[in-house]
C-alpha positions as CSV (number, residue, x, y, z in Angstrom):
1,X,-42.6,2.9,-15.7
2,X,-39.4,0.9,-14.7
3,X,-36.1,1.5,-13.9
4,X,-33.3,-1.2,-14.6
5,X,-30.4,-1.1,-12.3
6,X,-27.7,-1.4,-15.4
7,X,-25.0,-1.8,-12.8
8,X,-23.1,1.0,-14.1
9,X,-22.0,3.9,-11.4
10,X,-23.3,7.4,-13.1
11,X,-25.2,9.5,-11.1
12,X,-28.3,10.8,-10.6
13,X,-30.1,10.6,-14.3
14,X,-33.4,12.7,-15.5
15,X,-36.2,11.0,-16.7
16,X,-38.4,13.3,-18.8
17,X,-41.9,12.7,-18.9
18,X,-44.4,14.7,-21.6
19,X,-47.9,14.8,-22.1
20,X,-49.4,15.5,-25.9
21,X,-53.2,14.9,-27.3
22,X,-54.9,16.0,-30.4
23,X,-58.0,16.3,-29.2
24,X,-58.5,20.3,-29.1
25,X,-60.8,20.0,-26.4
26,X,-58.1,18.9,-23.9
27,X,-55.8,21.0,-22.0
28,X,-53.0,19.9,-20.8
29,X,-51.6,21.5,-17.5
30,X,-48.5,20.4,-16.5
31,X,-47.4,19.0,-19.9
32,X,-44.4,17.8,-18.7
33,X,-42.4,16.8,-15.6
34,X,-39.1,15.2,-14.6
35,X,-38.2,11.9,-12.8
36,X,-35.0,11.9,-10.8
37,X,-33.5,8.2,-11.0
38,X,-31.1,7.9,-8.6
39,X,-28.2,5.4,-8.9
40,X,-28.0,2.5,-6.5
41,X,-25.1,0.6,-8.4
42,X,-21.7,0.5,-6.4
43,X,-18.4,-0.4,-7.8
44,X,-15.5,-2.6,-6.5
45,X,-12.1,-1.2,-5.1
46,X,-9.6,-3.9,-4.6
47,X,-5.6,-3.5,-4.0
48,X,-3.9,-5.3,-7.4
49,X,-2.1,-7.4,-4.5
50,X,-2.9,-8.4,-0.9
51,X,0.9,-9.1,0.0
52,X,4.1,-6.9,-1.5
53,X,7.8,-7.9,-0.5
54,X,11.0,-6.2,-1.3
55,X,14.7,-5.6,-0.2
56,X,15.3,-2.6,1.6
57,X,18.2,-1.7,-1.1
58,X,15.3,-1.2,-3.3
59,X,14.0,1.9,-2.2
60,X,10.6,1.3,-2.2
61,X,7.6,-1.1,-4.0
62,X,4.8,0.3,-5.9
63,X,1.3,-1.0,-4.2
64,X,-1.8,-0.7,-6.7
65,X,-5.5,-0.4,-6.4
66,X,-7.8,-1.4,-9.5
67,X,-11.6,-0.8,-9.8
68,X,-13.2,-4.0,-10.7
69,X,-16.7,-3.0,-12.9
70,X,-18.2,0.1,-15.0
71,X,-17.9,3.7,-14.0
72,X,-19.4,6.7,-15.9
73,X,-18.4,9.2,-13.3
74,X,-15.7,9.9,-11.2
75,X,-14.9,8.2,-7.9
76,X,-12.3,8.6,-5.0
77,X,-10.5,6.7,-3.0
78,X,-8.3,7.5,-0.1
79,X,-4.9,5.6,0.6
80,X,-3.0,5.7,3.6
81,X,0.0,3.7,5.4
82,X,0.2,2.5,9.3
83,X,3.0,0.6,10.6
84,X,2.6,-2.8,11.9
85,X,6.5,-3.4,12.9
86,X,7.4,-1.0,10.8
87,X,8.5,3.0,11.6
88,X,7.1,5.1,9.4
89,X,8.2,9.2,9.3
90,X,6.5,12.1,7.2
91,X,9.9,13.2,6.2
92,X,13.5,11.7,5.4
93,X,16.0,12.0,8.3
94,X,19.1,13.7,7.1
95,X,22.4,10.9,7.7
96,X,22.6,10.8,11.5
97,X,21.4,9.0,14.4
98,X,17.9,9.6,13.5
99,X,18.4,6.9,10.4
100,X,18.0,4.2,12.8
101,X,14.4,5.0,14.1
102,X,12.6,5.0,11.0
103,X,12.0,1.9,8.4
104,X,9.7,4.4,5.6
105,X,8.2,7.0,4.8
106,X,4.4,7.6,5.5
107,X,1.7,7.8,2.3
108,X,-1.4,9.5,2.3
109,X,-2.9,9.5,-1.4
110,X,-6.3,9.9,-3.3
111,X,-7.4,7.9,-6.5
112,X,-9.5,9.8,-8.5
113,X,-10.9,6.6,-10.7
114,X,-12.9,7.4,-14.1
115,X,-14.3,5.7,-17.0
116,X,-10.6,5.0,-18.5
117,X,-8.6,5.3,-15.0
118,X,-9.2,2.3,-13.6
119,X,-5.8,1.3,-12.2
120,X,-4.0,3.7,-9.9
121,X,-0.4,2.8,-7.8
122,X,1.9,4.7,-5.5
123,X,5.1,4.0,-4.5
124,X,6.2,3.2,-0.5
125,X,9.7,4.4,0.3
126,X,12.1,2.6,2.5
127,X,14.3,4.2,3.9
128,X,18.2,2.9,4.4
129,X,18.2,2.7,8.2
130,X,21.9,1.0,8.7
131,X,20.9,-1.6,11.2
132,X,20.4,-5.3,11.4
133,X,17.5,-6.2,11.9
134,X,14.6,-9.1,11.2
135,X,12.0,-8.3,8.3
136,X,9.1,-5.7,9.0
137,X,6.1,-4.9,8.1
138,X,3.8,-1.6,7.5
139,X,0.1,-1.6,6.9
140,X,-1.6,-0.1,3.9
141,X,-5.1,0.9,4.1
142,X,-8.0,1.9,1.5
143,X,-11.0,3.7,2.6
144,X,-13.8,6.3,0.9
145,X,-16.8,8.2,1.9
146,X,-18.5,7.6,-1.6
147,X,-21.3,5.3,-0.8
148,X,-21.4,4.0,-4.3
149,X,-17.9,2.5,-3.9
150,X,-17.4,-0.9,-2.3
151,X,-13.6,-0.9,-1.2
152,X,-13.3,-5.2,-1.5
153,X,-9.5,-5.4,0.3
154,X,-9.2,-2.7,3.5
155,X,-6.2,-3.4,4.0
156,X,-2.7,-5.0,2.2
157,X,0.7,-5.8,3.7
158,X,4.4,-4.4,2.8
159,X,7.7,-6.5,4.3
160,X,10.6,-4.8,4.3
161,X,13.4,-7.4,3.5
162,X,16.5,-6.2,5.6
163,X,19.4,-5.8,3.2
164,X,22.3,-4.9,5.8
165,X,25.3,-6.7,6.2
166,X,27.6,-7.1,8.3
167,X,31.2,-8.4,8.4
168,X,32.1,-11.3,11.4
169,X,36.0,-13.0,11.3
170,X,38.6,-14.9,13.2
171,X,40.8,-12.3,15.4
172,X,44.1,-12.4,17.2
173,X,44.4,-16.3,16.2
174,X,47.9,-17.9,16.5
175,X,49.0,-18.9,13.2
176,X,51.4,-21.7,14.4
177,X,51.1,-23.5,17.7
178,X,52.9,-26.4,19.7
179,X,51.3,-29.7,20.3
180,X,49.2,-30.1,23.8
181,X,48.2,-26.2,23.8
182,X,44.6,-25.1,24.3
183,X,44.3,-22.2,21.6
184,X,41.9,-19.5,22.3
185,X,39.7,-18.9,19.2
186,X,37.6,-15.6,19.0
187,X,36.0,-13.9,16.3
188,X,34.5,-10.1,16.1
189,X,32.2,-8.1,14.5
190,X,33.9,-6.1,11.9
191,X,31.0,-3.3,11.2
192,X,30.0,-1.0,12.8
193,X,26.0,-1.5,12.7
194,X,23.0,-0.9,15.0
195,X,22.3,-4.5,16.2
196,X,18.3,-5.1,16.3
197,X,18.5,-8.4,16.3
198,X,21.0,-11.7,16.5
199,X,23.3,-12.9,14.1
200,X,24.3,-16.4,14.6
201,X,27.5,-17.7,13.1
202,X,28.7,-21.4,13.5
203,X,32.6,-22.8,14.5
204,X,34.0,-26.1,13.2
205,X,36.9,-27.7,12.7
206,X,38.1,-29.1,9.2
């Protein structure tokens, strides 16, 4: 006998086996028996995407994994987040100081892929942190102990597009001046943000 790997994850499969004759002068002891074929087949787990970006304002981006080949039983897959530049918190800070420490919110799922499942997503909050900041970005991992299951992309990237802005103007400038006068011009920031990074503005005359 041989058995075709059919590249198909499904389990350990029975293979019965029987014995039969018509000759009365045979007995036939064991008539039957059982072959255990055990599946070596493995199946592809891949994120949809290797790089998500969107704004802050958003809320949140919805990061995918798809199973790429044939299942006939039920595999899982364990998703987690880790932040590269990124903050990430298990809860939401209530309004407060505490905003400012944390860019989203951490995610720890399990796909459960089947037969007809074989796209699974989940969404990665941002949280409104009120500062100004460059772009970051957080680290989302797949991983799973099923030896059948071949996870293709470890690893994808989220950036965080910094939607805050802020408000920068002329202040205390003379609006009518003599001839020969050196005139003092000075601008200020008119938020009230936390700073995490520069904001460069340019002065010219017209």
């Amino acid at each position: 006998l041989t058995t075709i790997n059919n590249n198909i994850v499904e389990g350990t499969k029975d293979l019965s086996l029987a014995l039969t004759s018509s000759d009365l002068a045979v007995v036939l002891s064991p008539s039957s028996a059982v072959v255990k074929i055990t599946d070596i087949s493995t199946i592809r787990v891949a994120f949809e995407y290797l790089n998500y970006t969107a704004s802050e304002s958003l809320g949140g981006v919805s990061v995918c994994a798809v199973v790429l080949g044939k299942l006939q039983r039920p595999v899982t897959v364990l998703l987690n987040t880790s932040g590269i530049t990124a903050t990430q918190t298990n809860s939401a800070p209530q309004q407060g100081g505490l905003q400012f420490l944390y860019d989203y919110l951490a995610e720890n799922a399990t796909f459960v892929f089947n037969e007809t499942t074989t796209k699974l997503c989940v969404p990665i909050t941002f949280l409104e942190d009120y500062a100004y900041e460059a772009n970051e970005t957080l680290r989302v991992s797949l991983s799973s102990s099923d030896p059948s299951v071949e996870i293709t992309t470890p690893t994808a990237e989220v950036t965080i597009e910094d939607s805050t802005e802020i408000g920068i103007g002329f202040v205390n400038l003379p609006h009518v001046v003599r001839e020969n006068v050196m005139i003092q011009v000075c601008t200020e920031l008119k938020d009230t943000v936390n700073f995490q990074t520069t904001a460069a503005v340019n002065f010219s005359t017209v």
